[in-house]
MDTraj code that builds the backbone (N, CA, C; nanometers):
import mdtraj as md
import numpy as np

residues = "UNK UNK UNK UNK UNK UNK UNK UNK UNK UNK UNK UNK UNK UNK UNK UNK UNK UNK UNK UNK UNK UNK UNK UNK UNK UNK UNK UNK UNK UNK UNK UNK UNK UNK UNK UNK UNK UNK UNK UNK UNK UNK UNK UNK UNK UNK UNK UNK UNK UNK UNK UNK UNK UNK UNK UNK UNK UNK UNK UNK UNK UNK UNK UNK UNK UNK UNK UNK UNK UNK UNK UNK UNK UNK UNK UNK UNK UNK UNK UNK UNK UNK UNK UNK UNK UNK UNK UNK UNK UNK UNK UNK UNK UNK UNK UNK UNK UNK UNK UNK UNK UNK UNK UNK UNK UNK UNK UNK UNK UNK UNK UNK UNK UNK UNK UNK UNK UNK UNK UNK UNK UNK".split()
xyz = np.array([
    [-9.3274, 10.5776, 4.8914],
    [-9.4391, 10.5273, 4.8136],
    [-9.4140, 10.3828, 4.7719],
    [-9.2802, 10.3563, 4.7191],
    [-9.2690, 10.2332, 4.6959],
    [-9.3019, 10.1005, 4.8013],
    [-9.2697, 10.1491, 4.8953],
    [-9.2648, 10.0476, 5.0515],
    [-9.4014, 10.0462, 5.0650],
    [-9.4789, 10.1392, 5.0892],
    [-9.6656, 10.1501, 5.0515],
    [-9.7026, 10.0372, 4.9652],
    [-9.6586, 10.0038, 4.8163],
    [-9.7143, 9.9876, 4.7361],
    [-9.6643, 9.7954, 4.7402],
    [-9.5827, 9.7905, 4.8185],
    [-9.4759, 9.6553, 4.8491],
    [-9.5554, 9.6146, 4.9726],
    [-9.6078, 9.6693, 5.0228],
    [-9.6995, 9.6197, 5.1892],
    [-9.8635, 9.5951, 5.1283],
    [-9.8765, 9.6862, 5.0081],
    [-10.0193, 9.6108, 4.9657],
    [-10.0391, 9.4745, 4.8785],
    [-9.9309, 9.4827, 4.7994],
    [-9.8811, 9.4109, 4.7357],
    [-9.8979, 9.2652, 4.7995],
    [-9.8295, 9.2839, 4.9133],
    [-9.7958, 9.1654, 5.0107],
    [-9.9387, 9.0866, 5.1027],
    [-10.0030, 9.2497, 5.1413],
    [-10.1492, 9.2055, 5.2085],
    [-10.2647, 9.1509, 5.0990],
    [-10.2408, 9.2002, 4.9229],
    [-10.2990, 9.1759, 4.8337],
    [-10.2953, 8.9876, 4.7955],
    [-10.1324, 8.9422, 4.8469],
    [-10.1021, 8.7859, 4.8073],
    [-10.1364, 8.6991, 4.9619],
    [-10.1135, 8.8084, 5.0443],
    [-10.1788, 8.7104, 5.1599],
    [-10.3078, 8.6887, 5.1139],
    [-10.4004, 8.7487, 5.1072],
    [-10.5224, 8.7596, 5.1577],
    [-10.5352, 8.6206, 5.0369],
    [-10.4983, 8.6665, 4.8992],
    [-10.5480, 8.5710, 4.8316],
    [-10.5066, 8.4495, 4.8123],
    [-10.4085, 8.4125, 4.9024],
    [-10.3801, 8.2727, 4.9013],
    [-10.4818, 8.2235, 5.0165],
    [-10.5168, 8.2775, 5.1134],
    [-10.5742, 8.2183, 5.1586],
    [-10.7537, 8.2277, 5.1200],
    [-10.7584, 8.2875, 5.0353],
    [-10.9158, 8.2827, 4.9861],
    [-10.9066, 8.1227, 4.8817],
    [-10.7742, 8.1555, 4.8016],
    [-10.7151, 8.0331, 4.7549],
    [-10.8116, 7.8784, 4.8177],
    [-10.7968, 7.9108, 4.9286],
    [-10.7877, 7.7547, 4.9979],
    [-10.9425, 7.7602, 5.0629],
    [-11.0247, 7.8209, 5.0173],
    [-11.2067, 7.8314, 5.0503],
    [-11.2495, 7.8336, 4.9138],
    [-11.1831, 7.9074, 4.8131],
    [-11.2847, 7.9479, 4.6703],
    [-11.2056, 7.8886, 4.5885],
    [-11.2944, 7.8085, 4.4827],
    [-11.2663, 7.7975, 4.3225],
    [-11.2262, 7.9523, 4.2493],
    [-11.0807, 8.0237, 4.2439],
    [-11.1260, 8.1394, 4.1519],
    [-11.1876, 8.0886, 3.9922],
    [-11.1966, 8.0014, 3.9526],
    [-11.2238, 7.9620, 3.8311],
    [-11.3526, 7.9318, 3.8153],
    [-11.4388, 7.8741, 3.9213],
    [-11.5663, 7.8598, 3.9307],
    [-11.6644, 7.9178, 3.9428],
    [-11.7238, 7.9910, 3.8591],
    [-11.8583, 8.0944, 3.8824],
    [-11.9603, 8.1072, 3.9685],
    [-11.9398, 7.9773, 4.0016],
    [-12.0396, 7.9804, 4.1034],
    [-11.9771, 7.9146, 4.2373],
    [-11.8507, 7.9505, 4.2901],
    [-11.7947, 7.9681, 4.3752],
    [-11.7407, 8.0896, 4.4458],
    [-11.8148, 8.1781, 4.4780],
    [-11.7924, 8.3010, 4.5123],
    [-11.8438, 8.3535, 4.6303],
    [-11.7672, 8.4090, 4.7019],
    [-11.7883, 8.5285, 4.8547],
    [-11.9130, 8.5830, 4.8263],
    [-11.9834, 8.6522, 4.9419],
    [-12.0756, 8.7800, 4.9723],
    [-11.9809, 8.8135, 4.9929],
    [-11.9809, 8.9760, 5.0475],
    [-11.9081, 9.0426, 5.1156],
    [-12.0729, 9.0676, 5.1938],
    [-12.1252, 9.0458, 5.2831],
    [-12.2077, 9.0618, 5.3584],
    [-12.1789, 9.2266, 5.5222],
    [-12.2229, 9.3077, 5.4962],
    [-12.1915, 9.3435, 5.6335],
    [-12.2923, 9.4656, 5.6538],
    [-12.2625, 9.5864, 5.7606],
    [-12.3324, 9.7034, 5.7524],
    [-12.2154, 9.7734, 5.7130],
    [-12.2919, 9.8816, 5.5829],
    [-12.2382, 9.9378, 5.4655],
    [-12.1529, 9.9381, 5.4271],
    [-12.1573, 9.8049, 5.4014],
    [-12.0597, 9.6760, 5.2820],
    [-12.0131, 9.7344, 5.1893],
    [-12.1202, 9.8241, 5.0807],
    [-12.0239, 9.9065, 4.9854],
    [-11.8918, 9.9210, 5.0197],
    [-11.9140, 10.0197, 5.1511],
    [-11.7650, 10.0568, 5.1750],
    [-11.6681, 9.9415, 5.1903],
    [-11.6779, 9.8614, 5.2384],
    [-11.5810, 9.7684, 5.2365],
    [-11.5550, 9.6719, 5.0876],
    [-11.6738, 9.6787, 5.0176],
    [-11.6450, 9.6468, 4.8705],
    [-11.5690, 9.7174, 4.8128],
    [-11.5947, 9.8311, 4.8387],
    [-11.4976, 9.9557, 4.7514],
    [-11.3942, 9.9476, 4.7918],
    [-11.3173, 9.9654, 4.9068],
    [-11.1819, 9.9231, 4.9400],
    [-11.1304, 9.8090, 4.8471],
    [-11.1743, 9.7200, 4.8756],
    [-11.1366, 9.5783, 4.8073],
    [-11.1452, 9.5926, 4.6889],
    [-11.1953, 9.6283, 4.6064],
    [-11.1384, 9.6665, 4.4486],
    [-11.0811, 9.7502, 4.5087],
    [-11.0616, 9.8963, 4.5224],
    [-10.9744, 9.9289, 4.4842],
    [-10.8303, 9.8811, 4.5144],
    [-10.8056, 9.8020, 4.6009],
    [-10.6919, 9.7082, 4.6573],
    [-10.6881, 9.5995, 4.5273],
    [-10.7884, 9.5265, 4.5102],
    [-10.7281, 9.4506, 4.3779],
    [-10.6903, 9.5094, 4.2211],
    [-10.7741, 9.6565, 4.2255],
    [-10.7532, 9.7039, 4.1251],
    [-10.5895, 9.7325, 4.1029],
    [-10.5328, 9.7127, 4.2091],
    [-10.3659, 9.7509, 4.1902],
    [-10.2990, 9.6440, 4.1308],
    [-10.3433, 9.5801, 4.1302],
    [-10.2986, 9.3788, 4.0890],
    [-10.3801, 9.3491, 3.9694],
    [-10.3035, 9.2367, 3.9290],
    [-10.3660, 9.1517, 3.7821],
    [-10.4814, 9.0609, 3.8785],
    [-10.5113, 9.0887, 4.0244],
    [-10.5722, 8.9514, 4.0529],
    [-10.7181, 9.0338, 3.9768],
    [-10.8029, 8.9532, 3.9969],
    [-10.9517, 8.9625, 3.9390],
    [-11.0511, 8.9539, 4.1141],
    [-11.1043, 9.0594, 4.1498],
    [-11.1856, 9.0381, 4.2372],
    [-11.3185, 8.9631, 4.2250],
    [-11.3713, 9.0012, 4.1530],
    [-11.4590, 8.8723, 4.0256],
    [-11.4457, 8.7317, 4.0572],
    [-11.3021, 8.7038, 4.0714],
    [-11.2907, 8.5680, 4.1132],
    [-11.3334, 8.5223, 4.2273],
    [-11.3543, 8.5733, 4.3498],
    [-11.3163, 8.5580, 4.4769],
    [-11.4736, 8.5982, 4.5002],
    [-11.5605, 8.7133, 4.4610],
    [-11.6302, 8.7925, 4.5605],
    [-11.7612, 8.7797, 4.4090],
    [-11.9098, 8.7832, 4.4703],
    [-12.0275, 8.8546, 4.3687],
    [-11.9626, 8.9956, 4.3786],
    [-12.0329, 9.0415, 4.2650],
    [-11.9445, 9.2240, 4.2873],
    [-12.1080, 9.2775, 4.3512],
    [-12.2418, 9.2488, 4.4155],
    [-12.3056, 9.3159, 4.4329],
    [-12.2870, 9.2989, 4.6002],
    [-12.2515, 9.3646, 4.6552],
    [-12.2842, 9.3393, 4.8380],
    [-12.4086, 9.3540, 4.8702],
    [-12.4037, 9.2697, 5.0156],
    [-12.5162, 9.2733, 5.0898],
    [-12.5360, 9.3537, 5.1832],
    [-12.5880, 9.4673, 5.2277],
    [-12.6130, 9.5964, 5.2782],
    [-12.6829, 9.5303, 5.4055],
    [-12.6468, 9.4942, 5.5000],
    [-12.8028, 9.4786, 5.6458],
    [-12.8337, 9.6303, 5.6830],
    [-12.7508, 9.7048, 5.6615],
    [-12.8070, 9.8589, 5.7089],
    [-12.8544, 9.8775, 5.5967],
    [-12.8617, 9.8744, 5.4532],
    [-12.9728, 9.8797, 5.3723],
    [-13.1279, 9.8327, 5.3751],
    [-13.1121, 9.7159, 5.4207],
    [-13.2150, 9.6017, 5.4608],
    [-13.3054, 9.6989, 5.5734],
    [-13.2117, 9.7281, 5.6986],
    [-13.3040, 9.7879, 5.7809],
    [-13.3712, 9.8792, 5.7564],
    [-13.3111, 9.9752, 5.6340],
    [-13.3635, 10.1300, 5.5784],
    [-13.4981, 10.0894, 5.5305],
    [-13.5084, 9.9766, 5.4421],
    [-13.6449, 9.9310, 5.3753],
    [-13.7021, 9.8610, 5.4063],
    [-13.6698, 9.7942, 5.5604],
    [-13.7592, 9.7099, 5.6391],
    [-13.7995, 9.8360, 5.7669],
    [-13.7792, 9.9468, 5.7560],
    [-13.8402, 10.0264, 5.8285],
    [-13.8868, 10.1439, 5.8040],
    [-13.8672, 10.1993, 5.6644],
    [-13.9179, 10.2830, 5.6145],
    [-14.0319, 10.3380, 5.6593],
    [-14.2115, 10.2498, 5.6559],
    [-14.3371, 10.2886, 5.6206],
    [-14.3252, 10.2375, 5.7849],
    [-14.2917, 10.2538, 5.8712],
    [-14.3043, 10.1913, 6.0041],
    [-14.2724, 10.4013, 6.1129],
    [-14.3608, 10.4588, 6.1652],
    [-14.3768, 10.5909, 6.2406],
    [-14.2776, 10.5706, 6.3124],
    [-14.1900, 10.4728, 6.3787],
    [-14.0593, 10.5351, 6.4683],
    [-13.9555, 10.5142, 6.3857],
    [-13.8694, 10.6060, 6.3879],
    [-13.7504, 10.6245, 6.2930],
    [-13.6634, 10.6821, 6.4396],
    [-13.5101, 10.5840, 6.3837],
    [-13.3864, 10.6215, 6.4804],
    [-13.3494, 10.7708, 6.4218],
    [-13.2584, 10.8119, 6.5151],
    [-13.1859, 10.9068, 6.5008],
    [-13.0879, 10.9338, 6.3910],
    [-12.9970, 10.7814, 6.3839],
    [-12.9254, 10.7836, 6.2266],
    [-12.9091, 10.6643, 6.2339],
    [-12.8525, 10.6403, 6.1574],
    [-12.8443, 10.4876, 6.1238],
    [-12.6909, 10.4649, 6.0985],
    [-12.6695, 10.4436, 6.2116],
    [-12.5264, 10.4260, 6.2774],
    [-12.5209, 10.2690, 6.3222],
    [-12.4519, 10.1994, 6.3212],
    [-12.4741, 10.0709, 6.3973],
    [-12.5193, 10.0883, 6.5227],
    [-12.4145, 10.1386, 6.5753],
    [-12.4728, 10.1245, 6.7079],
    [-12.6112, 10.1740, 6.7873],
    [-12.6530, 10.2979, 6.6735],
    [-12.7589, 10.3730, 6.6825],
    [-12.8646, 10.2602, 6.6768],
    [-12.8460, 10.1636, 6.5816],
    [-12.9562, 10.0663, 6.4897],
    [-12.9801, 9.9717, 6.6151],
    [-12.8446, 9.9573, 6.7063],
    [-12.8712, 9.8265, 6.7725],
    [-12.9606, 9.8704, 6.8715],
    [-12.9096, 9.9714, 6.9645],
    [-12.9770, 10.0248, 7.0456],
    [-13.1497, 10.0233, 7.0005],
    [-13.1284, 10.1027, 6.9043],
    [-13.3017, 10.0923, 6.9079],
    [-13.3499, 9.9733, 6.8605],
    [-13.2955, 9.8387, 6.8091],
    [-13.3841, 9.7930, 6.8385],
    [-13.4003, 9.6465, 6.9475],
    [-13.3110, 9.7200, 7.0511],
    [-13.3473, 9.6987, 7.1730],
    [-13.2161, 9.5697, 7.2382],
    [-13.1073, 9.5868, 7.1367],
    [-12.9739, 9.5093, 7.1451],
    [-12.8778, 9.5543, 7.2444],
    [-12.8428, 9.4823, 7.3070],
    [-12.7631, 9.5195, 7.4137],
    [-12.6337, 9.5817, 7.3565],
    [-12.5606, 9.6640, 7.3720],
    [-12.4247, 9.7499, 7.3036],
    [-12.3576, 9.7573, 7.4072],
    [-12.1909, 9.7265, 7.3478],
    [-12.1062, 9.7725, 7.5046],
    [-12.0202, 9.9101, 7.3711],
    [-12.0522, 10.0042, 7.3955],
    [-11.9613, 10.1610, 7.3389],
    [-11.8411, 10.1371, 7.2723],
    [-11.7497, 10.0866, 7.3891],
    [-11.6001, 10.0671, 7.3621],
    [-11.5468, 9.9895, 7.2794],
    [-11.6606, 9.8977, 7.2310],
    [-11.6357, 9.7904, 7.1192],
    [-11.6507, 9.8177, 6.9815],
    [-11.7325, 9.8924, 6.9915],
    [-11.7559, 9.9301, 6.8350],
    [-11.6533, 9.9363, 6.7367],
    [-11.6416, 9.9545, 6.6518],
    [-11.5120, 9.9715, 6.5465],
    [-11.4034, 9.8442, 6.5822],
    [-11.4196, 9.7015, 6.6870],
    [-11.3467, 9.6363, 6.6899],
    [-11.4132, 9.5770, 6.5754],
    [-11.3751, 9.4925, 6.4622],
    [-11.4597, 9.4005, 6.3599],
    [-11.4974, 9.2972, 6.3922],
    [-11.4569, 9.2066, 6.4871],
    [-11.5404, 9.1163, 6.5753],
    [-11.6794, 9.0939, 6.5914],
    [-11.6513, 9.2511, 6.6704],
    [-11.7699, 9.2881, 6.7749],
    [-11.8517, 9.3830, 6.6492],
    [-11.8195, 9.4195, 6.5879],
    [-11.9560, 9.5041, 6.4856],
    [-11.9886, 9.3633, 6.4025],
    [-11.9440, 9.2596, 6.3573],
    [-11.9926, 9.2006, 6.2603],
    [-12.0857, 9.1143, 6.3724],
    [-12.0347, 9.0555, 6.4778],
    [-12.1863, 9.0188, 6.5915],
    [-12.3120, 9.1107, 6.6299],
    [-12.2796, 9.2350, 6.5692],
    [-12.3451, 9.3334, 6.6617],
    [-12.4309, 9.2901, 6.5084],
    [-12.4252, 9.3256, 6.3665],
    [-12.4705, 9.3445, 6.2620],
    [-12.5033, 9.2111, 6.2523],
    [-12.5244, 9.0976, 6.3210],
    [-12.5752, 8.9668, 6.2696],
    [-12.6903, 8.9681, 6.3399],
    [-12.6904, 9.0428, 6.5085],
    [-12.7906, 9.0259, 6.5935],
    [-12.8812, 9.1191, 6.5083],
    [-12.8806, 9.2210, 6.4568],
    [-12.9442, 9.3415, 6.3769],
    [-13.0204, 9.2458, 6.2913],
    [-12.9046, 9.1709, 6.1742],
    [-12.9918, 9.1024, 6.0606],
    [-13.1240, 8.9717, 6.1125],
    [-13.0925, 8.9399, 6.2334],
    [-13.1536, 8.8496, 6.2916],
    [-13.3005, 8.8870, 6.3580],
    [-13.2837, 9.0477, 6.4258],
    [-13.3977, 9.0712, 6.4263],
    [-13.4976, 9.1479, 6.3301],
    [-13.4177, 9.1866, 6.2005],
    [-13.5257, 9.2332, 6.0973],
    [-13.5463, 9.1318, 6.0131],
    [-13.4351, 9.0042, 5.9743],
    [-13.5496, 8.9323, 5.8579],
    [-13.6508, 8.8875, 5.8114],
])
top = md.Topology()
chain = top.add_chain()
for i, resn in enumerate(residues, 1):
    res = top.add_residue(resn, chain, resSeq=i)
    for name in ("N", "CA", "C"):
        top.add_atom(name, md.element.get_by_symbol(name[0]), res)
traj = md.Trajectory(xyz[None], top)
């Protein structure tokens, strides 16, 4: 557990030295989105990763994320074709985005896949 807690520790001072060198933590109005499809989840990680530390996520990030798979839920709601689920890849496909399978879950390739998405619903 200790070696666990010494490797987050460590990914906790990487990460933030180098946010260090993009953000004012002191400046309020110098702050991250966390932008993605269902960002929560990746918000929630991230506190709970800073919650282990004195750092302040506050500093670095707005605490509200930006959902594009939210976006699509209420930019398609009152609209008669509805996907199957609302999966990324499900989302891209239908709406008419080219997908290669094997990529998915690389973060690269989902955060291009989720920009082409936000690009065709805004």
């Amino acid at each position: 557990i200790v070696k666990r807690i010494n490797i987050k520790e460590n990914i906790l001072f990487e990460f933030t030295k180098f946010l260090n060198t993009i953000i004012d933590p002191y400046n309020t109005k110098d702050k991250a989105y966390m932008i993605g499809w269902n960002s929560k989840f990746d918000s929630d990680f991230l506190h709970q990763l800073f919650s282990t530390s004195k750092v302040n996520y506050g500093n670095y990030f707005h605490h509200m994320p930006v959902d594009i798979q939210n976006l699509f839920v209420y930019k398609s709601m009152f609209k008669n074709k509805k996907p199957d689920n609302f999966k990324l890849e499900t989302i891209a496909k239908f709406l008419g985005i080219k997908v290669n399978h094997d990529k998915f879950h690389d973060a690269e390739y989902d955060i291009d896949i989720t920009n082409k998405i936000y690009l065709k619903i805004k």
